[in-house]
N, C-alpha and C positions, 0 to 999 in steps of 0.2 A: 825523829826530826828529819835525819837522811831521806826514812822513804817518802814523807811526807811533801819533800820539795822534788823529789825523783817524780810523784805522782804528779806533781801541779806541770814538771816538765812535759812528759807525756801528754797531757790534756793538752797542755798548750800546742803543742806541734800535731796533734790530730786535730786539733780545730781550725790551724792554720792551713795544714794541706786541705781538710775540708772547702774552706773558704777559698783555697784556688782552684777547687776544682768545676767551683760553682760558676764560672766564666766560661762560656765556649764561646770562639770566632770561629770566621773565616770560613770554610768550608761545612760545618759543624753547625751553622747557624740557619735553621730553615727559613731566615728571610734576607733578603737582597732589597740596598738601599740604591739608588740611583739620581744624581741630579739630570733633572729634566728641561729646567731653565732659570734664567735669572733675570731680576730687574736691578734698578741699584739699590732698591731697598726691601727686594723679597728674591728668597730661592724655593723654588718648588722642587719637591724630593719624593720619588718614587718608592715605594714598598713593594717589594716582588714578594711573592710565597711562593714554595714549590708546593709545602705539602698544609697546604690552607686549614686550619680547624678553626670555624665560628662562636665564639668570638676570639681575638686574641689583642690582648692589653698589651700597649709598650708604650715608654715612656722616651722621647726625644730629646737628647742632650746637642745642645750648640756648644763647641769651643768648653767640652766636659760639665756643664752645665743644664742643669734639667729646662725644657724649655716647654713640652708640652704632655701633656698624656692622650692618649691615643685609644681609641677600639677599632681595630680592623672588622670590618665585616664582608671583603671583597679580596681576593687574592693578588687583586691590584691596586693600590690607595696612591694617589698624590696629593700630596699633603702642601701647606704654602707654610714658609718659614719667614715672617713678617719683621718689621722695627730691626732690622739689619742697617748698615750704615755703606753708603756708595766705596767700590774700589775697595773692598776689603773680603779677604779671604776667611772662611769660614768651614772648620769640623764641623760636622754633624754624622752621630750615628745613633741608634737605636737598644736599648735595655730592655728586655721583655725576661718572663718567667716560663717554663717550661722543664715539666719534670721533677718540680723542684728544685729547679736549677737556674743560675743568674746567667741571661745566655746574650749575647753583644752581637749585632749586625757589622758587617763591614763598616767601615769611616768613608766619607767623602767630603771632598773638598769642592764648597759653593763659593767662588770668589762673582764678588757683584758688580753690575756695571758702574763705570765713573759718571756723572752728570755734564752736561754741555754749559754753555756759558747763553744767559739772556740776552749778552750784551750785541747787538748788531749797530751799523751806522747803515742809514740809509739813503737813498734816492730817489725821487719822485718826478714820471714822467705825466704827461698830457700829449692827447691824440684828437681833433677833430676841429673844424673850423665852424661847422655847421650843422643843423639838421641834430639828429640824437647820436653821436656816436657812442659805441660801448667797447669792450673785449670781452670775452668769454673764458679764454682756455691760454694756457701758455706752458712752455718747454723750457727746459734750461739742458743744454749742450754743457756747456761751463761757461765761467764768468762775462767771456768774453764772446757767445755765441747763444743767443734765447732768443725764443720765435716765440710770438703772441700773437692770438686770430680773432678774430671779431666783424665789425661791423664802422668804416673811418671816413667821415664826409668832410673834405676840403676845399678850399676854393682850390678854382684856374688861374692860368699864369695871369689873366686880364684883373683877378680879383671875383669873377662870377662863381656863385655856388656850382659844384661840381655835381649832378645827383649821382654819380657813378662813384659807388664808396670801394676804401681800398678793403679789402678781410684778412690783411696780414699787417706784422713789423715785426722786424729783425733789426737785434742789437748787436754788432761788433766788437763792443768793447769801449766805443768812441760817440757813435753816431747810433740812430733811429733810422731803417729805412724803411718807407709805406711799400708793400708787395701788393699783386692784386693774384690772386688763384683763383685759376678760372675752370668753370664747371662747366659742363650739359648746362644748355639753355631748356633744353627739355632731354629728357633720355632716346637714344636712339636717333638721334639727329644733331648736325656738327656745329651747330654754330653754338656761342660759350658766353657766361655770364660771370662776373665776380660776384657769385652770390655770398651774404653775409658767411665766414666760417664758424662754429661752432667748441671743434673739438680738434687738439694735435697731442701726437705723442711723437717723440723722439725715441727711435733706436739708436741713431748712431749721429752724426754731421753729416752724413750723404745719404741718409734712410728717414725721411720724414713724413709722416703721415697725419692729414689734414681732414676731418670730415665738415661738410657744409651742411647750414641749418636745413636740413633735409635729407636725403637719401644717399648722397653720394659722398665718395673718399676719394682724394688728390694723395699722390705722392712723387715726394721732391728728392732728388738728391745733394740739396743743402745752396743751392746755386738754380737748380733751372726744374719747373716740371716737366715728370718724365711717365705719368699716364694718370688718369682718371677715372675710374670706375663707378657702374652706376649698381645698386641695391637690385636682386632681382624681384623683389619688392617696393612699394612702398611706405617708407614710414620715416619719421624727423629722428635723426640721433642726437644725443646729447653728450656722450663720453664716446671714445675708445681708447685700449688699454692690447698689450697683444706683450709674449715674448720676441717674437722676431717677424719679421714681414712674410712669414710665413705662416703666422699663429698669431693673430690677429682678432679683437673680438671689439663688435660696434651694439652698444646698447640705445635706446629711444623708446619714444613716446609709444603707448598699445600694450604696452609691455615688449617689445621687440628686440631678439638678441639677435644678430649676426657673427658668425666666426669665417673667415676668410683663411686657409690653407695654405696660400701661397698662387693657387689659380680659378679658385672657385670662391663663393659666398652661399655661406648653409645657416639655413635657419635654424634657430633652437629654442625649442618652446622653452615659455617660461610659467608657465602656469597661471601668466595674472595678464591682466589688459590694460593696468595702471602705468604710470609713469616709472620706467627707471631712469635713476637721476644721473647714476657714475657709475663706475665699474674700475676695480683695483685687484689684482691680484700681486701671487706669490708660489713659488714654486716647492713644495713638500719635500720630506726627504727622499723619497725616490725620483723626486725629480716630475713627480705629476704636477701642473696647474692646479692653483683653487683661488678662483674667484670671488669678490665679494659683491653684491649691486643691491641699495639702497634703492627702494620703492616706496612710491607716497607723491601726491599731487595737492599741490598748494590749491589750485584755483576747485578742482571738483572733487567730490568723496573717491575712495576707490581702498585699495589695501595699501594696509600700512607695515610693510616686510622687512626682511635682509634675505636676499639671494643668495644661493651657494653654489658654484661651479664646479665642478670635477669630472674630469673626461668629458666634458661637454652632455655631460647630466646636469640638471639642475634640481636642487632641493629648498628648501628656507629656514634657515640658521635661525637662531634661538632669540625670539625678540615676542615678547606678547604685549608692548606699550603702545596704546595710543600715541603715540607722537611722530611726525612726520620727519624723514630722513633724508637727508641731501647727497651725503658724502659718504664714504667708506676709507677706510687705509690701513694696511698692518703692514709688518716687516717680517714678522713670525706667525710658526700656523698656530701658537696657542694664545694670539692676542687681535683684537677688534677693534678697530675705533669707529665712532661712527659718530655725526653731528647733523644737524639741522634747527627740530623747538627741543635747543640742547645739546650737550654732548655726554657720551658716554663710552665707557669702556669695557670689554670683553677680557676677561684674563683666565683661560683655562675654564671656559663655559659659565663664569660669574660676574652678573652684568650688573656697573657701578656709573652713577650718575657724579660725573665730572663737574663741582662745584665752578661755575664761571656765571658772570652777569647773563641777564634774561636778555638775549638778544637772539633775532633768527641768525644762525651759522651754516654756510655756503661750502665751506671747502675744508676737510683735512686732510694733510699730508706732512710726511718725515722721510727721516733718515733713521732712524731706528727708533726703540721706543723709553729712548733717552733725549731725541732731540724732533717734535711735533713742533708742526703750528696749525689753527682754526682761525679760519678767518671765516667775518661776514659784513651784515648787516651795517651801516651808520659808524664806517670804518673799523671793526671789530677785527683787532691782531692778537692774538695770543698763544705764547710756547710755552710748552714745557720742557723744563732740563732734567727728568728723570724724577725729581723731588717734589718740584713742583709748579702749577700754573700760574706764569706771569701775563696779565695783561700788556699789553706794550703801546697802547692808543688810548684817545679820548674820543665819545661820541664825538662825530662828528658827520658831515652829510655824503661821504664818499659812498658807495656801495660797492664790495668784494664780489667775485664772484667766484675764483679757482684761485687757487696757491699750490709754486710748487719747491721742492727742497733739493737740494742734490750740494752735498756735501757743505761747504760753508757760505753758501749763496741758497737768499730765498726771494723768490719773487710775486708779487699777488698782480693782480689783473683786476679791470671791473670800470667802474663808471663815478664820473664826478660831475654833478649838472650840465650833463649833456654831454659831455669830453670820454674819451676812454683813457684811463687810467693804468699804470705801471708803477708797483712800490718796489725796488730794487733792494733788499738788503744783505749787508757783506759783513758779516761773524768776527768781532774784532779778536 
């Protein structure tokens, strides 16, 4: 009986050392897990190999819990860890077999982002006395400083239609003032015209830059203009977008990009002669530029693309749908947005069609890719808080044309039977 239970002891304690030995980490473990990024309701987790063998099975635990099984086929996998919950922290590592042995990847911790709130209160401006007034493009400084450019016919002090429209207004905080920016009446000769503007981006309150519906770019320093430059070309721009007024990029009609250096304006082919609509960028980890620009022409055929910027190379980003593209916007280089007949999303090269009503859409833009809005068409508003798309309007006859975000202030631009329009709204 003695050795009988001697024996069963034995067994027992060699199968338990066994069973710990079947566990390697840390160092020991020929794969490396890594987060790569996060939404609020997905983490994407990289899989390093050092020393890769095809195929190699592992099984993915969240929070100790099995979550998915896996086949490596690539020494580099990133994987998307889905139905996560916003603002919450999250283990995950890796179980795989090897040697006959139970062998454990490092742990890491994916904490996900928090959601924003839909709730905004807003304000609704009008611009024009006469004639077809619009807006096109608008900046936000902060709450209390946004510039919008377009196209603003008012009367004269006597009540007579003005035909001299203003192509700016600036908000204080208080008031609406009409600007008028004046360009080349022709290039190469001095006399100046308020022609309609098209396109502003804001670097700073004293670094403003304004393109007019055609060739040329104004810049202000928040108070007074302080030179004008014409295209050594021509061709009509629609967007510009730049890191600093020294790094400067102007896209339009032909297909035609411009980058301006700080003293010069250089052309950069883009491969197409269609319409680019906008141009968004964002700055890599090393600190490189990458641009986005949304090709496609409402009125005549042509390609239907997404441009790609990088060192002022151009390539065209992953899109093979018929459907025409207005806008662009990301905050990170492993995500996309884009809208026009539709919106859709890019996450880590996987393009997903953004459930919102059938209307044409004009503009996106955020603060990060927890807090978007799209606007367009027959007053079409709608954000998302990380979760999910809320509409925020009813058809109605207004027409959007550009929205912009910048922290808890959002403002759209555009046109309401005849008037140029401003929707001012503040993030309660």
């Amino acid at each position: 009986m003695k050795k009988q239970l001697l024996f069963i002891v034995l067994i027992s304690f060699a199968l338990l050392n066994f069973n710990c030995k079947k566990t390697l980490t840390g160092p020991d473990s020929p794969f490396t897990l890594s987060v790569e990024d996060v939404s609020c309701t997905e983490a994407w987790v990289k899989i390093t190999s050092a020393n890769f063998q095809n195929p190699s099975l592992l099984t993915l635990f969240v929070d100790d819990k099995p979550n998915q099984n896996l086949t490596l086929v690539s020494s580099d996998t990133v994987l998307c860890v889905d139905s996560l919950l916003p603002n919450q922290s999250y283990k995950i590592k890796a179980v795989f077999a090897a040697n006959n042995q139970q062998q454990t990847t490092n742990e890491v911790i994916a904490k996900t982002m928090d959601t924003t709130t839909h709730n905004f209160t807003w304000q609704t401006f009008t611009f024009g006395e006469h004639s077809s007034s619009t807006l096109y493009d608008v900046a936000i400084i902060d709450e209390n400083n946004i510039w919008a450019v377009g196209e603003i016919y008012m009367k004269d002090s006597l009540g007579n239609t003005d035909p001299h429209a203003f192509n700016a207004v600036h908000w204080d905080g208080n008031t609406w003032e009409l600007k008028r920016i004046m360009f080349y009446t022709i290039c190469g000769q001095t006399s100046l015209t308020a022609y309609p503007a098209k396109s502003i981006y804001a670097f700073s309150e004293k670094d403003i830059w304004i393109a007019m519906d055609g060739d040329q770019v104004a810049r202000i320093n928040g108070t007074s203009q302080i030179s004008t430059q014409c295209s050594p070309w021509s061709f009509s721009i629609n967007k510009i977008w730049g890191t600093s007024s020294s790094d400067l990029y102007a896209v339009g009609n032909g297909g035609n990009i411009a980058h301006y250096n700080g003293t010069s304006w250089k052309k950069i082919e883009s491969g197409t002669t269609s319409i680019i609509n906008d141009v968004w960028g964002i700055e890599d980890k090393v600190g490189n530029s990458i641009l986005y620009c949304p090709v496609s022409s409402f009125f005549e055929p042509g390609d239907k693309k997404i441009l790609r910027i990088t060192n002022n190379k151009v390539d065209s980003f992953l899109w093979n749908k018929d459907v025409r593209l207005y806008s662009a916007w990301t905050a990170k280089e492993n995500f996309l947005f884009v809208c026009g007949e539709g919106a859709f999303e890019n996450k880590f090269g996987y393009w997903n069609q953004i459930t919102l009503p059938a209307v044409g859409m004009n503009s996106v833009r955020g603060n990060n890719i927890n807090d978007i809005f799209i606007i367009g068409d027959y007053g079409f508003i709608s954000h998302f808080n990380g979760v999910n798309w809320k509409v925020m309007s009813s058809p109605n006859d207004k027409g959007y044309s550009k929205v912009n975000v910048k922290e808890d202030v959002v403002v759209i631009c555009g046109q309401n039977q005849g008037r140029g329009i401003i929707e001012i709204g503040k993030r309660n």
